[in-house]
C-alpha positions, 0 to 999 in steps of 0.5 A: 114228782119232784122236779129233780133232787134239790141236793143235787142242785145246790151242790152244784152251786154251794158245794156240799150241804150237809144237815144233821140236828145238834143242840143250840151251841154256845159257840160263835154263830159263825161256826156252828149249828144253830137249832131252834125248838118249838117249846124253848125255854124264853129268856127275861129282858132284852136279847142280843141280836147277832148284828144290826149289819148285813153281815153275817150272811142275810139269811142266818139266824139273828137270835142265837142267843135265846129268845125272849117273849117278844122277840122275833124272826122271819123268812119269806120267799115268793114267786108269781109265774110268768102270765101273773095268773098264779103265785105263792108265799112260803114263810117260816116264823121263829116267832114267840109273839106268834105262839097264840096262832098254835103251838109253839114258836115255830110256824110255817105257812104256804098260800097259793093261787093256781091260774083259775083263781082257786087258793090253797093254804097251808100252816104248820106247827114245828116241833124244831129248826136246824140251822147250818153255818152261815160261813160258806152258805146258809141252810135251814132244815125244819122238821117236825112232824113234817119235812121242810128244808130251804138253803140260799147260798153265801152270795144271796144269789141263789134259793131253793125250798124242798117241801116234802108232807103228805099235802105238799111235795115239790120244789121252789128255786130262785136265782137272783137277779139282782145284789142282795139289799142292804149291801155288805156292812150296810145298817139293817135297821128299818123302823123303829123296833124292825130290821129288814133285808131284801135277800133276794130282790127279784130273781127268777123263779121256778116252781114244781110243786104237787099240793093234795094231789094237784100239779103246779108247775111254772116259770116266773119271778120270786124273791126272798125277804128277811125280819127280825124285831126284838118287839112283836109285829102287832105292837110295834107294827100298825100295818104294811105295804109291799110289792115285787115286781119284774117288767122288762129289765126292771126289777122294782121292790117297795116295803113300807112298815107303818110304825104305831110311833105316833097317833095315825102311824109313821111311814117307813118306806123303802123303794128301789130300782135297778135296770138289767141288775143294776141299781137305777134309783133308791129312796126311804121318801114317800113323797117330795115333802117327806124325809125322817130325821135319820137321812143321811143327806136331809136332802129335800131335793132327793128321790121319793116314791108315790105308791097308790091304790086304783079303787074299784070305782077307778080313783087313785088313793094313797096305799097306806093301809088305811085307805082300804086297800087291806080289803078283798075287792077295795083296789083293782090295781097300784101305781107307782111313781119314783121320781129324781127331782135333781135329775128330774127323771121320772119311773111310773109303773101300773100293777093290774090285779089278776088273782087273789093270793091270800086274804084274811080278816080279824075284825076291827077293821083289821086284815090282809091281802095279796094279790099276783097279776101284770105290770107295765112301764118303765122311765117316763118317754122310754118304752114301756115294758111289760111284766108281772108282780106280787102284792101285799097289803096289811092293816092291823091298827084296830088289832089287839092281842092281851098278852095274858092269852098269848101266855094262857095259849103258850101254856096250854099248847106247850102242856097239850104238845108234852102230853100227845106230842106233835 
């Protein structure tokens, strides 16, 4: 059922992975394990984060230290097949502001589409996590009740995820096609409270997977994203915008976080370019007019990116959560223009949504979705060139959790765990 052995093949690119759970070491993370539990004790005040820099290695736990109540890391991986018709989000959360979800700090979610639209989901609650050394790769085995392991080796160049539960058994491998972003040494600060790093840009992707019975089985495009905040996405965060796309010999990626800094939110933006694996254009500037305070150039001359939103009704909108376009059914597809005004070079790219991914509404105007589908374009009186994309859009402004039911919820799952188990 499975593809072939998962073992067998980061050998072949890591050398041997070897995965045994210890306890969370007081020594320096770059030579111990590191294990995580569902129920760890969490810690008062601020906790230290291993760097704010593309080193140690992306993918490597940030909180080695302990955690305290709002502190939190994530690890995502997605693909969407050739024909833009399926896709699939894996995320891990080690992530305490999550807790009320279910018990404890550890989650882990699965969203699919299959090419006739039809969805399948899956969240799970782990008992612990156990991290291996990110000197020579990094590797993340969580288990609890249920087998979930992935690697992603020192070079950020190759991902791989073996699923192994009685819903979901199978295989998903990513190989880069581009370098890992930021760049070693480079700042993985994103907006205020939030680092990001883009892992794996864009990388081909194959999938093997049997869910309740059901084959998935397809080539296409993936990526691997990593976040970690010493605040909760909730507070720090009043929505989000991003898409991987592949088309021709462009890979082209857009994250834009929308801070609660200010009255309306704080844009965030961050697009990049590269063509046949190298790097054509990046830019933290929505528009021509737009740059933060933080800009190394402060140059209103520099390259920006326009992201919008084709309505159902056939208008373009700005994509920034709160057009709408966090709603099922709101966009029928996205545009995006990256222009260099030094060089007045211009990239424009149209998304057209073919199936649904995930959604999810939590009220107050407040929600999500994904969508997978085909992508063409390419440089403005170049060819254009055809491919596909992912897309999420997330708008939780309205969205407010007391944090006296987070703590209530905590309790009562911890107390529930202790007694029944898992």
């Amino acid at each position: 059922m499975l593809a072939s052995n998962l073992f067998s093949w980061a050998q072949a690119w890591t050398g041997q992975l070897q995965l045994t759970t210890t306890a969370l070491s007081s020594q320096s993370p770059s030579c111990v394990r590191t294990a995580f539990e569902a129920f760890e004790p969490l810690r008062s005040g601020p906790v230290p984060q291993v760097s704010d820099a593309s080193e140690p290695q992306l993918s490597a736990p940030r909180f080695v230290e302990g955690m305290n109540a709002s502190a939190g890391e994530q690890w995502a991986f997605d693909a969407t097949s050739a024909d833009g018709t399926s896709g699939l989000m894996l995320a891990f959360y080690h992530d305490p502001t999550y807790a009320f979800l279910g018990p404890g700090n550890l989650r882990l979610s699965l969203d699919l589409v299959f090419p006739n639209g039809s969805n399948w989901s899956l969240a799970d609650y782990l008992s612990h996590a156990d991290f291996s050394p990110p000197s020579q790769h990094a590797s993340g085995s969580v288990v609890g009740p249920h087998s979930y392991r992935f690697f992603v080796t020192a070079d950020n160049s190759l991902a791989a995820i073996e699923l192994n539960t009685t819903r979901v058994q199978g295989t998903i491998r990513i190989r880069s096609m581009t370098p890992a972003r930021p760049g070693p040494g480079a700042s993985t600060w994103n907006a205020p409270g939030l680092h990001w790093a883009s892992v794996i840009p864009a990388g081909q992707a194959s999938v093997d997977l049997v869910l309740d019975g059901e084959v998935m089985r397809w080539e296409g495009m993936g990526g691997h994203e990593r976040w970690w905040a010493g605040q909760g996405w909730l507070d720090g965060l009043q929505g989000w915008q991003a898409v991987r796309a592949v088309v021709g010999p462009y890979v082209l990626t857009y994250w834009a976080p929308t801070s609660r800094q200010a009255e309306g939110g704080v844009l965030w933006p961050s697009a990049y370019l590269a063509r046949n694996g190298k790097t054509v254009l990046e830019t933290r500037r929505s528009g021509p007019s737009s740059f933060q305070d933080d800009d190394l150039d402060n140059d209103r001359d520099a390259p920006y990116v326009e992201h919008r939103a084709l309505t159902a009704r056939g208008k373009l909108v700005a994509s920034d959560g709160g057009s709408g376009d966090h709603r099922q059914g709101f966009a029928k597809g996205y545009v995006l223009m990256l222009i260099d005004p030094r060089t007045r070079r211009r990239w424009e790219f149209s998304l057209t949504l073919k199936n649904m991914e995930f959604a999810f509404d939590v009220g107050d105007s407040s929600g999500g979705v994904a969508y997978v589908g085909t992508a063409s374009g390419g440089e403005i009186g170049d060819d254009v060139y055809h491919g596909v994309f992912f897309n999420e859009s997330v708008y939780v402004a309205g969205l407010k959790v007391p944090r006296v039911y987070v703590w209530a919820a905590y309790w009562y799952y911890r107390v529930k765990a202790s007694i029944f188990g898992y």
